[in-house]
C-alpha positions as MATLAB code, in Angstrom:
seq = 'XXXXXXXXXXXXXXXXXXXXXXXXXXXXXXXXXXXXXXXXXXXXXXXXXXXXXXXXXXXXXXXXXXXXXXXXXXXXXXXXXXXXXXXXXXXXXXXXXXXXXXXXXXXXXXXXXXXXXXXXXXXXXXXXXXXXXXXXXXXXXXXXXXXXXXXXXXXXXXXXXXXXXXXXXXXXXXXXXXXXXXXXXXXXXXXXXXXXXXXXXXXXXXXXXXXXXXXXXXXXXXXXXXXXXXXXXXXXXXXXXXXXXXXXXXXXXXXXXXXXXXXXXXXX';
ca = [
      62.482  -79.699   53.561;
      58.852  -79.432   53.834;
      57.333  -76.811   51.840;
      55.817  -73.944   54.443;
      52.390  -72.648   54.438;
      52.997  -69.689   56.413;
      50.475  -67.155   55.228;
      47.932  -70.170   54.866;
      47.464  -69.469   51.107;
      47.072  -72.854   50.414;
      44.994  -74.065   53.190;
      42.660  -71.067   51.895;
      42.451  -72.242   48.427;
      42.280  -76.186   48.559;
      41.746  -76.963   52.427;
      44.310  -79.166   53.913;
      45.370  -82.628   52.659;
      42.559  -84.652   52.236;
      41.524  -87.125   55.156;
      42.538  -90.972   53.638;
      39.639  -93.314   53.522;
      38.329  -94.137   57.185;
      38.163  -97.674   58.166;
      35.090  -96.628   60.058;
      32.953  -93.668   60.565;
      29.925  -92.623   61.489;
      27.469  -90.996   64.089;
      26.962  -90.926   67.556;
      23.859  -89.907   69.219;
      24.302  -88.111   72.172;
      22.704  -85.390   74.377;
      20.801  -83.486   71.707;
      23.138  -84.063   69.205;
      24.519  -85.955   65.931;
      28.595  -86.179   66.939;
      30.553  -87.080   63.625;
      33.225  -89.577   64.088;
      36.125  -91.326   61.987;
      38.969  -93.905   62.416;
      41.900  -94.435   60.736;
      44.325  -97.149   61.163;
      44.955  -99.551   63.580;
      46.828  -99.565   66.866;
      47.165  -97.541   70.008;
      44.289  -94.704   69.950;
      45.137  -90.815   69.520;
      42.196  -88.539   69.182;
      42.413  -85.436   67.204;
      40.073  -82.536   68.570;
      40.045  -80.128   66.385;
      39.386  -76.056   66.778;
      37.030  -73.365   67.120;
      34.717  -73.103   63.795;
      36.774  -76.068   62.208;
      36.394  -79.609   61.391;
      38.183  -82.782   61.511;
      39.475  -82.458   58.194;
      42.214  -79.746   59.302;
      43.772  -82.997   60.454;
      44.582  -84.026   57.469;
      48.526  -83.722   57.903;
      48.587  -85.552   60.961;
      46.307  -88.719   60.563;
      48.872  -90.128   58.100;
      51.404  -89.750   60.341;
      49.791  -91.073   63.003;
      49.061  -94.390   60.839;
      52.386  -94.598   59.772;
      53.631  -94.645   63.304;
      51.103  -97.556   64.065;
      48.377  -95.098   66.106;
      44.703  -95.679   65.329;
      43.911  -92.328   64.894;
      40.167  -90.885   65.768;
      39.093  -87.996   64.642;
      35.753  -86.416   65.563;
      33.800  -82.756   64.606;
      32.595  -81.005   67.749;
      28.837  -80.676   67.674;
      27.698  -78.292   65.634;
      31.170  -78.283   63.444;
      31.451  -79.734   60.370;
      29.277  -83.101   60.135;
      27.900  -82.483   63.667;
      24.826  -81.599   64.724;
      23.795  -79.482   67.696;
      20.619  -78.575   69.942;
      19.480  -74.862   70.849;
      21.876  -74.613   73.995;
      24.443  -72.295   74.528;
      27.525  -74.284   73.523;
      30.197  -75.573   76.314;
      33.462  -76.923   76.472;
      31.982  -79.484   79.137;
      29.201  -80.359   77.116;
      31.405  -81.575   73.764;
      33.943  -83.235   76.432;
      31.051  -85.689   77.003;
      30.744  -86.278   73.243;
      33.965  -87.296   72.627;
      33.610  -89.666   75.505;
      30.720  -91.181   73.749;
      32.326  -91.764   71.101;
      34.879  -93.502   72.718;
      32.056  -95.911   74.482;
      30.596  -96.843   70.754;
      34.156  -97.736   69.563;
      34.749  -99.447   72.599;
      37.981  -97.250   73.478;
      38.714  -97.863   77.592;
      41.690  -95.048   76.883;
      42.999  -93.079   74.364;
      45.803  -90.237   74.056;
      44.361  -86.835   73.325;
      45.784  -83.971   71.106;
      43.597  -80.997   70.802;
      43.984  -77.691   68.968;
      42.778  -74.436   70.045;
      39.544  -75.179   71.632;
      40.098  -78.999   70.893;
      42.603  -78.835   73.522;
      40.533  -77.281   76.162;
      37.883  -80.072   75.461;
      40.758  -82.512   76.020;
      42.241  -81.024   78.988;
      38.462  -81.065   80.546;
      38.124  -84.536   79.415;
      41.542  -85.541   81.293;
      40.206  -83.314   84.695;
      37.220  -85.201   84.732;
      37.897  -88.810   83.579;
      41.325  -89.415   84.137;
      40.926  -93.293   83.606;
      40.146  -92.639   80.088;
      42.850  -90.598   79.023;
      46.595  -91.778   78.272;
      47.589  -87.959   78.061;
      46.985  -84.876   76.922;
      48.445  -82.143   74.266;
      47.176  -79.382   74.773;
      48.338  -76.787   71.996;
      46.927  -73.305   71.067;
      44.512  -72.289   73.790;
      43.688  -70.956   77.338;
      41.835  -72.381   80.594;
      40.327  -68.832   81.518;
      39.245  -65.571   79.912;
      42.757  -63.949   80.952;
      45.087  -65.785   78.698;
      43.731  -64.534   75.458;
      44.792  -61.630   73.641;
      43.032  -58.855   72.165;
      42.015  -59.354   68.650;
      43.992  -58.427   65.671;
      42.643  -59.547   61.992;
      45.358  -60.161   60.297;
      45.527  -61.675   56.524;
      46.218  -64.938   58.168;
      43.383  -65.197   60.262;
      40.944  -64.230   57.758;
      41.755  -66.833   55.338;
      41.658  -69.361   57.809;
      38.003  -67.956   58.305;
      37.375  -68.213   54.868;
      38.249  -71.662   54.219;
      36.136  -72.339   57.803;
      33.254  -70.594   55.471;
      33.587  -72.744   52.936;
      33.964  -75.581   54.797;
      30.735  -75.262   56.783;
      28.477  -74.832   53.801;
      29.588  -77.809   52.503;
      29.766  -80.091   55.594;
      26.832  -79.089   57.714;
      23.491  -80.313   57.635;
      22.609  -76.017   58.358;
      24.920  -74.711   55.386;
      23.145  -71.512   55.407;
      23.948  -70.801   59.664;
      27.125  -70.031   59.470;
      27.171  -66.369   60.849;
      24.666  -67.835   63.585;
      27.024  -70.457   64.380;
      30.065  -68.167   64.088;
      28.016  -66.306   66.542;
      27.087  -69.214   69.268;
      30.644  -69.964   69.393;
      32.164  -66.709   69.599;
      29.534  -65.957   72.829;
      31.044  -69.532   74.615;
      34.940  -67.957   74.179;
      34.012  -65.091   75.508;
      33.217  -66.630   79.275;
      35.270  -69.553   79.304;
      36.977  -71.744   80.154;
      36.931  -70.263   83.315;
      39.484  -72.849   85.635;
      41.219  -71.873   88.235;
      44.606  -72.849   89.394;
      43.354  -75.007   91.704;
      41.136  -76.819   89.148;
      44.373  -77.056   87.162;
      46.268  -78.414   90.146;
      43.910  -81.445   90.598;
      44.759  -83.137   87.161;
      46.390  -86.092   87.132;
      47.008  -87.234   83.625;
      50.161  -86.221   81.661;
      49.575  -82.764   79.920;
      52.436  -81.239   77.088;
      51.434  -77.795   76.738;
      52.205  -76.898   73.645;
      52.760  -72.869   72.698;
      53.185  -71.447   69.430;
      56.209  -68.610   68.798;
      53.575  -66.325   66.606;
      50.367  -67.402   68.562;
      47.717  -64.597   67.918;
      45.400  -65.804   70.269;
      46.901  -67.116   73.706;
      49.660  -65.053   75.829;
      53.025  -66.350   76.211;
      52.946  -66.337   79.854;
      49.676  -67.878   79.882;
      51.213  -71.105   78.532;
      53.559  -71.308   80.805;
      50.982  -70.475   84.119;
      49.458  -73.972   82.868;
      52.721  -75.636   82.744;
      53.691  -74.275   86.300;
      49.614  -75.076   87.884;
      49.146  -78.527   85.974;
      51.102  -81.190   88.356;
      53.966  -82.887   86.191;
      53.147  -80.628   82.844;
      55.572  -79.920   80.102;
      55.767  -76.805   78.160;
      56.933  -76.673   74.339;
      57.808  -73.434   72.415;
      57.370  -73.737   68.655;
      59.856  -71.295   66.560;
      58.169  -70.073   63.608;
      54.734  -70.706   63.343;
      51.533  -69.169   65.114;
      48.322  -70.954   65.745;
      47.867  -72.319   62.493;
      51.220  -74.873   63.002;
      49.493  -77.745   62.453;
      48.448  -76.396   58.725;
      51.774  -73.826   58.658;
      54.780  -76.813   59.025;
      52.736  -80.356   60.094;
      56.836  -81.912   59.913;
      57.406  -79.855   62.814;
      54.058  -80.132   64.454;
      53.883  -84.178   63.935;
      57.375  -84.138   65.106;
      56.063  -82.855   68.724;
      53.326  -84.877   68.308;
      55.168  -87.879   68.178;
      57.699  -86.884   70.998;
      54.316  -86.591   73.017;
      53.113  -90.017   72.438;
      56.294  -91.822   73.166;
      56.322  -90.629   76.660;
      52.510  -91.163   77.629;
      51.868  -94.438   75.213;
      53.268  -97.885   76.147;
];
């Protein structure tokens, strides 16, 4: 058995497994921005989107995984996260959905599998809406599609280490170490208006979508998991026991294990 990081004590003190050495990597230039990219592997593409005030490196449980099952796995900060850049606008989930589509057109990627966390997984679900060619399939765990499916926030011990290690993460990543509290800020003020997407919106995607919920989640309602499972044509909903929104970092065997059962059924 897997040892458990539950209270994310370790991911607060070391971080999480470190990323292996990227058979590329590198920056894309795109609308104002510098978008960090890497690749690992070789094979069918899955990119990793990553969360709110995070970085690619909180990955680092699943891109071995993902190489071991054959996947080329891409992983890529959202601008202004980790070794991304960003202009003076207001951020949008729209507006880093066409990053990670330009980094798909410099790695020459016609269509890759998406599996986003938190607010990685609204930028892949917007990504799937809007260019449906490009994307194999979407999981979309740990996150809402309008202001109504959050919950009210609770600090809890969990949470704050997570924003610790997101602290100490920026500082040493960014190329504005000492902006964290601004960019803590911008961020923050985008959550607090969107996504904003109807059922209707939802009802007009065409790719295959897993929604993925967490037992413990301390962010997203229950129920507003399984409205996007119900509005999202052909979407499947997964509850995972014993973890919150940190399952990815908390038990990776169990999250790579959903993970994988996701890519079997949307990959060739």
């Amino acid at each position: 058995m897997e040892p458990y990081d539950d209270e994310l004590r370790q991911f607060a003190a070391h971080g999480a497994a470190p990323l292996p050495p990227a058979s590329r990597e590198g920056h894309v230039e795109h609308d104002g921005a510098r978008i960090w990219y890497a690749t690992y592997g070789a094979g069918t593409p899955v990119i990793l989107l990553h969360g709110g005030l995070g970085h690619s490196g909180n990955w680092g449980y699943q891109v071995p995984a993902l190489i071991g099952a054959g996947h080329r796995a891409v992983v890529i900060d959202s601008r202004g996260h980790g070794r991304s850049t960003r202009d003076a606008r207001a951020y949008s989930y729209e507006l880093m959905a066409s990053d990670v589509l330009a980094v798909m057109d410099v790695l020459q990627l016609g269509k890759a599998a998406l599996v986003g966390w938190s607010d990685g997984a609204c930028i892949a679900l917007i990504l799937g809406a809007q260019a449906p060619e490009r994307v194999a399939g979407v999981l979309f765990f740990g996150c809402n599609m309008d202001p109504s499916g959050t919950k009210s926030f609770v600090a809890t011990p969990v949470i704050e280490r997570c924003f610790g290690r997101h602290a100490t993460d920026y500082a040493q990543l960014s190329a504005t170490p000492d902006q964290f509290d601004a960019f803590v800020g911008a961020v923050s003020e985008m959550m607090k208006t969107q996504p904003n997407y109807t059922a209707n919106d939802l009802a007009r995607i065409r790719v295959p979508v897993t929604v993925v919920q967490s037992e413990h989640d301390e962010f997203i309602k229950p129920e507003h998991a399984e409205y996007l499972a119900r509005s999202i044509p052909g979407a499947e909903l997964i509850t995972m026991p014993g973890v919150s929104h940190f399952a990815p970092l908390q038990r990776p065997e169990q999250f790579n294990d959903v993970m994988a059962g996701f890519l079997a059924g949307v990959l060739d």
